[in-house]
C-alpha positions as CSV (number, residue, x, y, z in Angstrom):
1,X,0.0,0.0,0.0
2,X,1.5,3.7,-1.0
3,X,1.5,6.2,1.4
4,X,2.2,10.0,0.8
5,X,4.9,11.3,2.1
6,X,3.7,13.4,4.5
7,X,2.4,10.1,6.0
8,X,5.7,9.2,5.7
9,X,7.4,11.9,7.4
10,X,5.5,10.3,10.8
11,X,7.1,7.5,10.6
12,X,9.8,6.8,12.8
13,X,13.5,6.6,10.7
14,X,14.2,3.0,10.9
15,X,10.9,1.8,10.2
16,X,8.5,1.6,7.0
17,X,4.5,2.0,6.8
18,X,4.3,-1.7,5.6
19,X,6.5,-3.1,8.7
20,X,4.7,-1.2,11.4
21,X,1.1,-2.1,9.5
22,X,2.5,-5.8,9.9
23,X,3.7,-5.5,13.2
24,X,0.8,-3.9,14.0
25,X,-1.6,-6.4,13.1
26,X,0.1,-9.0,14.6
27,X,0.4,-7.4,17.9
28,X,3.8,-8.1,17.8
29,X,5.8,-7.0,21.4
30,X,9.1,-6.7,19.8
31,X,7.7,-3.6,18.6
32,X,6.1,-2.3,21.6
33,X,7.3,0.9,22.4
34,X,9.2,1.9,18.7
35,X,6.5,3.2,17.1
36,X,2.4,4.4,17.8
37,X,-0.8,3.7,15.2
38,X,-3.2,6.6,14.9
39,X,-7.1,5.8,13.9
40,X,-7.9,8.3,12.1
41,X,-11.7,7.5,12.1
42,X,-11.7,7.6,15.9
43,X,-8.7,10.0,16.4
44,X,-7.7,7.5,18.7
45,X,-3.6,6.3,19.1
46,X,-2.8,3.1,20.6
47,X,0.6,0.8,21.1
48,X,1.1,-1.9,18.5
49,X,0.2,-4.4,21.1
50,X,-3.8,-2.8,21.4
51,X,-5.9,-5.9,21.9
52,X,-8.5,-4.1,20.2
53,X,-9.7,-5.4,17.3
54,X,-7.1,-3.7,15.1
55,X,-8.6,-0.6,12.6
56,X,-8.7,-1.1,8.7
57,X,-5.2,-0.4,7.3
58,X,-6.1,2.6,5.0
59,X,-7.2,4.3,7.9
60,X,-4.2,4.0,10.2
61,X,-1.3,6.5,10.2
62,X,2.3,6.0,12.2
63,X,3.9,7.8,14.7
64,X,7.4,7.8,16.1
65,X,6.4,9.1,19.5
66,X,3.5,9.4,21.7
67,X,3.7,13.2,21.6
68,X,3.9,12.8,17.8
69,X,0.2,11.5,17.6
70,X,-1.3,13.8,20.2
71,X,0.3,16.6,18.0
72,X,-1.7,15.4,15.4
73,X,-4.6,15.6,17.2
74,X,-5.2,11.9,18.5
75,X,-6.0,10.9,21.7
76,X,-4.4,7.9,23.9
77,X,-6.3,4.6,23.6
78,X,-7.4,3.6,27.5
79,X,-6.8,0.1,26.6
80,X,-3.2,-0.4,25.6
81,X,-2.4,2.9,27.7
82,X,0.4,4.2,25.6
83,X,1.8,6.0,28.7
84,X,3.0,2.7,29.9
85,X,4.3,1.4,26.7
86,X,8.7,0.8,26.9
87,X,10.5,3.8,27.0
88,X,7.8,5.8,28.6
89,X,8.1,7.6,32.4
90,X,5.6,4.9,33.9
91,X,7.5,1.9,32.2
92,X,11.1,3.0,33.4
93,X,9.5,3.5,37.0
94,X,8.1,-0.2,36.8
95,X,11.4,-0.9,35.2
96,X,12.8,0.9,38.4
97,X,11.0,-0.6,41.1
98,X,12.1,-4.2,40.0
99,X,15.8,-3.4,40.2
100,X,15.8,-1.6,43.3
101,X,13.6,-4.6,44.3
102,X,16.1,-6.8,42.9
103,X,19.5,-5.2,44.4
104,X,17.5,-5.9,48.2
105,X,16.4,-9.4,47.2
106,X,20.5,-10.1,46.4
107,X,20.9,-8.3,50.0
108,X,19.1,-10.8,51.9
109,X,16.1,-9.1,52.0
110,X,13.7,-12.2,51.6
111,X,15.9,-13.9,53.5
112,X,14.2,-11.8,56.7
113,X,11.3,-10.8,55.3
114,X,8.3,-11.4,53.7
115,X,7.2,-10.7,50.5
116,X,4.5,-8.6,52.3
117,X,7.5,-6.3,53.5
118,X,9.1,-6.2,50.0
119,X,6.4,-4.4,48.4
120,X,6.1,-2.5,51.5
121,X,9.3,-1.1,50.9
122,X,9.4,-0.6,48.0
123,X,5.9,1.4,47.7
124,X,3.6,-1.1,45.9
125,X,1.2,-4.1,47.3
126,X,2.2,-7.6,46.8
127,X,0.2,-8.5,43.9
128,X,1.3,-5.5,41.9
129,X,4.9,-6.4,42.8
130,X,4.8,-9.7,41.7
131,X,3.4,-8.6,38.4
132,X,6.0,-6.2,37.7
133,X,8.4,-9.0,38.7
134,X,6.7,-11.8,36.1
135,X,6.8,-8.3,33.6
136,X,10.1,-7.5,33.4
137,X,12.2,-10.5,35.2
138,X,9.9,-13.5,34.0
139,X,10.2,-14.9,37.9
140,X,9.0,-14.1,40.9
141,X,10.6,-12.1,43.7
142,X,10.4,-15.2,46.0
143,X,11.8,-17.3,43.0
144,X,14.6,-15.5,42.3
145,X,15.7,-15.0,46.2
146,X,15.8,-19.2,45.5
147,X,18.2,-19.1,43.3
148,X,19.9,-16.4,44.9
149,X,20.6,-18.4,48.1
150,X,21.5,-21.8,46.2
151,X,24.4,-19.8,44.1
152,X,25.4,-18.0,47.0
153,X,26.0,-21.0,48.7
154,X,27.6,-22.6,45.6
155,X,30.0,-20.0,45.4
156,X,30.6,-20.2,49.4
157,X,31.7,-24.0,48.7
158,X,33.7,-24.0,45.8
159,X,35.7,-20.5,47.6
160,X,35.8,-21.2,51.5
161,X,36.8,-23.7,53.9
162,X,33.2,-23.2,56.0
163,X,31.5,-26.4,56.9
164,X,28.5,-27.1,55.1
165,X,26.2,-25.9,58.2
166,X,27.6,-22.7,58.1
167,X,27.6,-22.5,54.3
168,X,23.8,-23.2,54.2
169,X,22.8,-19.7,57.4
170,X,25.2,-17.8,56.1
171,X,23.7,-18.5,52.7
172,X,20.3,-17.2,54.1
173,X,18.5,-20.5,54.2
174,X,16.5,-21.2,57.4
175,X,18.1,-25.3,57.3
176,X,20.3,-27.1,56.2
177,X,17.2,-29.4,55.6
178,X,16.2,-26.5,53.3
179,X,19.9,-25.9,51.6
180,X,20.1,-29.6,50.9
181,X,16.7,-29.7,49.5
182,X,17.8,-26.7,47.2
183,X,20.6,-27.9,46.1
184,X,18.9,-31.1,45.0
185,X,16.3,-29.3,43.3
186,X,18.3,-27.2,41.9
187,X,22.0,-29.6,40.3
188,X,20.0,-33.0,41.7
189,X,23.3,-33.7,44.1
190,X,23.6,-32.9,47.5
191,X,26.0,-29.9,48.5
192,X,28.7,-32.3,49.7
193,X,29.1,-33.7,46.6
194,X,30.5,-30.4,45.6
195,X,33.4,-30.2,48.0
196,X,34.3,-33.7,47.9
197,X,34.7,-34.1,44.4
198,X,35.6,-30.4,43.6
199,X,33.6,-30.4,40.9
200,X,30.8,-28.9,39.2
């Protein structure tokens, strides 16, 4: 399909009208963020990933920002809530929230506390937090304090002389039931299998 080129001059400088059209339609995520479609029968702007039923082609027109679109007189979609698309203010302070949740999980944090008290610190409720957690780390806080623990005490093996009971509090497990249950979960040996053998 031809567009003019003033429809063109929307576009963002890497892209083409026939790639975001396809992307577009597809919903595809990769995209998510590069580019915005305007409706031009409903002067409406939505994120590529809209999961409303997507407008007829010939009435769609491209945008490289947000700001773009509204400058051209559209308004944002309140489904797909382009304000939270990647790149955006709200996305980075999602984006934000996980790796200052992240940096206390690696402290210990979870290894104290609850889950409850995460979010607490960090300013959202526990549901939320998991969500952003699932979003943008594809695990959950409580998850990846798990495998936190089990490398720590991997690494605490393999680089000390502490016994194995040691090894397992100092690791942040409440056990050494629980540290020898993590460990074969996690490499299906038990932790002293690592120190006698040296091995991995």
């Amino acid at each position: 399909m031809v567009k003019t080129s003033a429809e063109r001059q929307t576009l963002p400088p890497h892209l083409d009208w026939e790639t975001c059209d396809r992307a577009r339609l597809a919903r595809a995520r990769a995209f998510d963020g590069l580019f915005f479609s305007g409706v031009r029968s409903t002067r409406i702007y939505c994120r590529p990933v809209c999961p409303v039923r997507p407008a007829r082609s010939e009435n769609v027109t491209f945008y490289a920002t947000a700001a773009a679109a509204e400058r051209a007189g559209f308004r944002p979609c309140l489904r797909c809530r382009p304000e939270t698309a990647p790149g955006s203010p709200a996305w980075m302070g999602t984006a934000t929230t996980v790796a200052r949740g992240m940096r206390l999980i690696h402290d210990g944090f979870l290894d104290r506390a609850s889950m409850a008290e995460l979010a607490e610190a960090l300013g959202v409720g526990p549901r939320h937090l998991l969500r952003l957690f699932m979003r943008h780390a594809g695990a959950s806080p409580s998850e990846i304090a798990a495998t936190r623990r089990v490398q720590e005490a991997k690494r605490l093996i393999d680089q000390t002389d502490m016994n194995l009971a040691e090894i397992a509090f100092a690791a942040g497990f409440g056990s050494v039931r629980r540290f020898n249950d993590a460990f074969a979960a996690t490499y299906k040996r038990a932790p002293s299998s690592f120190r006698r053998r040296g091995g991995r």
